[in-house]
N, C-alpha and C positions, 0 to 999 in steps of 0.2 A: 116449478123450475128452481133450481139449487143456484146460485151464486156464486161464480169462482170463487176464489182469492185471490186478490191484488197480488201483482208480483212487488218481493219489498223496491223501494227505492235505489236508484243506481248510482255509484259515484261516479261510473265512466263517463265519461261525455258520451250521449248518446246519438251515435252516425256511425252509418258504415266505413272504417277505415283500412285500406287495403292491408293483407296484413305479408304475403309475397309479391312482387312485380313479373307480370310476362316479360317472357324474350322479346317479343313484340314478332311481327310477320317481316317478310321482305323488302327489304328498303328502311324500316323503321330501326332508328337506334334504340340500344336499351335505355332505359332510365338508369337502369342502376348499375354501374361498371363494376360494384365490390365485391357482387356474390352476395353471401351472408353478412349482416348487418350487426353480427354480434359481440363485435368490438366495441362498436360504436352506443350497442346496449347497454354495455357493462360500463361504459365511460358516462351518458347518460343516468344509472345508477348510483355513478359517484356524484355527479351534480346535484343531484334529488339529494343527497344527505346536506351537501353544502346549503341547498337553498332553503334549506328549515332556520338557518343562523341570518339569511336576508328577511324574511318574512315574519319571524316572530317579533324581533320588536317593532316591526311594523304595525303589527296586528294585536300586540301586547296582549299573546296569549300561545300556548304550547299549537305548535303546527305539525299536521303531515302531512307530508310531501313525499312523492311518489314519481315514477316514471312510467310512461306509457310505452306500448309497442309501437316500433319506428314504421312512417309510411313514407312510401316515395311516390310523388306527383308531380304534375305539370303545375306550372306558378298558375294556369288558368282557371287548372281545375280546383287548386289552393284557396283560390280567392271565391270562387264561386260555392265553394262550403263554409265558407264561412258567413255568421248571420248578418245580415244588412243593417248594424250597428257601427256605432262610433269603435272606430277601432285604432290602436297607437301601431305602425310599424317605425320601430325602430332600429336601422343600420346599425351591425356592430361591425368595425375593423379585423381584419383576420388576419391579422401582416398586410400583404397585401392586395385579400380578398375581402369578400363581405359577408357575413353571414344576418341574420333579421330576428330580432325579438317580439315577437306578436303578442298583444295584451289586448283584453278586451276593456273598452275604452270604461265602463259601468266598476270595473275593477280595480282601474285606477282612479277613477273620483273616490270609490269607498275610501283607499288608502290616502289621498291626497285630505280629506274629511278628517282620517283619524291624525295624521301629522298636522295636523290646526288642531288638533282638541276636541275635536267632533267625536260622535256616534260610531263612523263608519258607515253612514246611509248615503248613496248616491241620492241624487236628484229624480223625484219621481217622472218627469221631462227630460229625456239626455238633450244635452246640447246638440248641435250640427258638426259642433269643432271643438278644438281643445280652448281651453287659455292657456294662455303666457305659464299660471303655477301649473296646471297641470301637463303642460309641456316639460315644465323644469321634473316635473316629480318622477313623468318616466324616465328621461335622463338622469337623474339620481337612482333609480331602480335598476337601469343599464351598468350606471360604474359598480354600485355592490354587488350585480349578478354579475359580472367580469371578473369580481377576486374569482368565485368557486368555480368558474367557467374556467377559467385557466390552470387552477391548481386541480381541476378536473382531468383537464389537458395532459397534464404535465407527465403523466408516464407514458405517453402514447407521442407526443412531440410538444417541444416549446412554442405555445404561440401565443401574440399577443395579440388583445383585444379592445380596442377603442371604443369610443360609443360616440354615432354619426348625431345628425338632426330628425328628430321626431317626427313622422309622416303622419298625416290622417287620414291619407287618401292613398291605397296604393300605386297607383297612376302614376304618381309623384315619386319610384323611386327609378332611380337610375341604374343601371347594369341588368333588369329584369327584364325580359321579356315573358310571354304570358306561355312559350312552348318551352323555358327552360327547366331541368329535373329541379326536384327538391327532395331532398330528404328531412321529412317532418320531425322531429322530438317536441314532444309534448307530455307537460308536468303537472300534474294537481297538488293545487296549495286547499289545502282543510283545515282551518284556525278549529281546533277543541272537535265537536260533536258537529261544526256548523257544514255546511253543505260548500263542496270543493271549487274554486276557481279553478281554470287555465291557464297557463302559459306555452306558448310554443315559440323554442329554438329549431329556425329552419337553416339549413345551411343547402347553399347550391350546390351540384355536385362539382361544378365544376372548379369551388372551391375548396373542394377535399379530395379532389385530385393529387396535390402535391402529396397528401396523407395516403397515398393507395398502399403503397407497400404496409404500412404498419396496420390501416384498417383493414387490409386484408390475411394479417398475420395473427398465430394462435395466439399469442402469450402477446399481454399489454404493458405491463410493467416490466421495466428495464431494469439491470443490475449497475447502481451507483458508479462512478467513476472511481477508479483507487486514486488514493492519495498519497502522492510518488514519497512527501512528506511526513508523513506518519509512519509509512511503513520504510523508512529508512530510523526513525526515532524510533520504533517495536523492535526492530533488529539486534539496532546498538543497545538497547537497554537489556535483551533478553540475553546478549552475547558476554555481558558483565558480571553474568548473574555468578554466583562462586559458590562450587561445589567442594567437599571434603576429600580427598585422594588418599587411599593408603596401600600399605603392602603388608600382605600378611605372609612374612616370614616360613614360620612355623608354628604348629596348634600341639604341643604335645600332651597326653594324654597320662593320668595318674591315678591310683585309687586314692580313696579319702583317707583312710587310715596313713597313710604317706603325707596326703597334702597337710593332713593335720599336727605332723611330725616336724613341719620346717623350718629352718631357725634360721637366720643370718649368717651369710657364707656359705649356707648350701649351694650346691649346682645342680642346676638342672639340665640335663643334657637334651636336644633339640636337631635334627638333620631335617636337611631340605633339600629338594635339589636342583636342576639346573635353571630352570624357570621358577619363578613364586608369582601367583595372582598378584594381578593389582587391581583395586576396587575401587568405584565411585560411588559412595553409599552404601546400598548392598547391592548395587551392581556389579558385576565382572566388567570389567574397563577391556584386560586382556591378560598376557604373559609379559613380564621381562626376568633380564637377569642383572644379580647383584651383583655392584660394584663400585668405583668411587669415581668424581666429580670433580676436581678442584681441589681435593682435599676433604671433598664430602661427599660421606656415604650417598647412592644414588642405582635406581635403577634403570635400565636399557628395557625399552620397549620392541616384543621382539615381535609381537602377533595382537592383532584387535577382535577381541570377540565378535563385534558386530562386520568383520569383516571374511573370519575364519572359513563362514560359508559360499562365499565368494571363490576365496583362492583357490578351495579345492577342484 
């Protein structure tokens, strides 16, 4: 008998995660009210770049970080896939909803290890519960994942994101119940070559309610406000700009032999007639007719090129 081959190793987390949700049957509501989730993918994507700037000097070493495919669940069932480990839930503020940072508790001792100067080795025994530092550290891990969290946000709507008190126990947070929707996002962190951690941002749906319209619209990034200010200073500045004006008379025409003949006090005779170009450059500006001003030569503007096709 032959011997397969090992399939290589896998960075995904390995479980099954739903990857569309049913309508559900009669009577059941859906889970997920926004259709397609692929706003929220792409928004998602931008977070995964941001969070390579939190984790590297953590980890004081080149990270990648990636996004996984979004799942939507019951908090029951959330909870019940997850391993029977020391686990950090921690509340973040969402104006004024909550969304939840899930870290696996073995993940934050490594980092709390390496910020004291350590290895980066958890404790071969996890604890039951956190301490006090490693309570602080997921909270420190909450406000840096808040910048790119937000500026994640930011083409999609402005929200802000606070960071609550660190739970050990889900039991312990408040506004969850165990039949409410979730929509999971979940990030792998991979310092160098080494083998990937988790993180999952879950958000309730019914905290991305207010976001329906935008999560359920094509295009996520917005076009800048104008700046009633600038573009009054563009204006003025382009309106001053100063162009050469002339009028060309008359062009008359001579052989060489002639031109080469001409001495002081010659005349050269010249007719035009009742319009002469007037040019801005070598543009045609339009027609006028000669005449005087004040006592100064001047032409009358009788027709504008750029308008000639108009009148007709």
């Amino acid at each position: 008998m032959v011997n397969a081959k090992s399939d290589p190793p896998r960075e995904r987390r390995e479980r099954a995660r739903p990857q569309t949700v049913p309508t559900g049957g009669l009577g059941k509501a859906k889970l997920n009210p926004f259709g397609d989730l692929h706003t929220l993918q792409h928004l998602s994507a931008r977070l995964a770049r941001g969070l390579r700037g939190v984790f590297e000097p953590l980890l004081r070493e080149e990270v990648r970080a990636w996004a996984e495919p979004l799942a939507v669940q019951r908090f029951a069932d959330y909870r019940a896939e997850r391993p029977d480990k020391l686990t950090a839930w921690l509340p973040l503020g969402m104006d004024d909803r909550t969304a939840l940072l899930v870290l696996d508790g073995k993940f934050v001792l490594e980092l709390l290890d390496l910020f004291f100067g350590g290895t980066g080795a958890a404790p071969a025994d996890m604890p039951a519960e956190f301490s006090p530092a490693a309570e602080a550290m997921v909270a420190r891990l909450g406000q840096m994942i808040a910048v790119p969290l937000t500026a994640a946000w930011e083409p999609l709507a402005r929200v802000s994101f606070t960071v609550g008190r660190c739970e050990g126990n889900a039991s312990m947070l408040a506004n969850l119940d165990g039949d409410d929707a979730l929509i999971v996002t979940r990030f792998g962190i991979a310092p160098g070559s080494a083998k990937p951690s988790f993180i999952d941002l879950v958000y309730p749906v019914s905290a991305l309610k207010p976001h329906g319209t935008a999560l359920t619209g094509k295009v996520v990034a917005k076009a800048a406000a104008e700046d009633a200010l600038w573009q009054t200073a563009l204006t003025r500045a382009a309106m001053n700009i100063r162009f050469p004006v002339r009028s060309v008379l008359a062009e008359p025409t001579m052989r060489l032999s002639k031109l080469m003949a001409l001495q002081p006090g010659d005349v050269i005779p010249i007719s035009f007639g009742q319009d002469v170009p007037v040019m801005v450059g070598n543009d045609r500006l339009g027609t006028g007719t000669v005449g005087t001003s004040n006592g100064h030569a001047a032409i009358k503007l009788t027709s504008l090129a750029s308008l000639e096709g108009l009148t007709q």
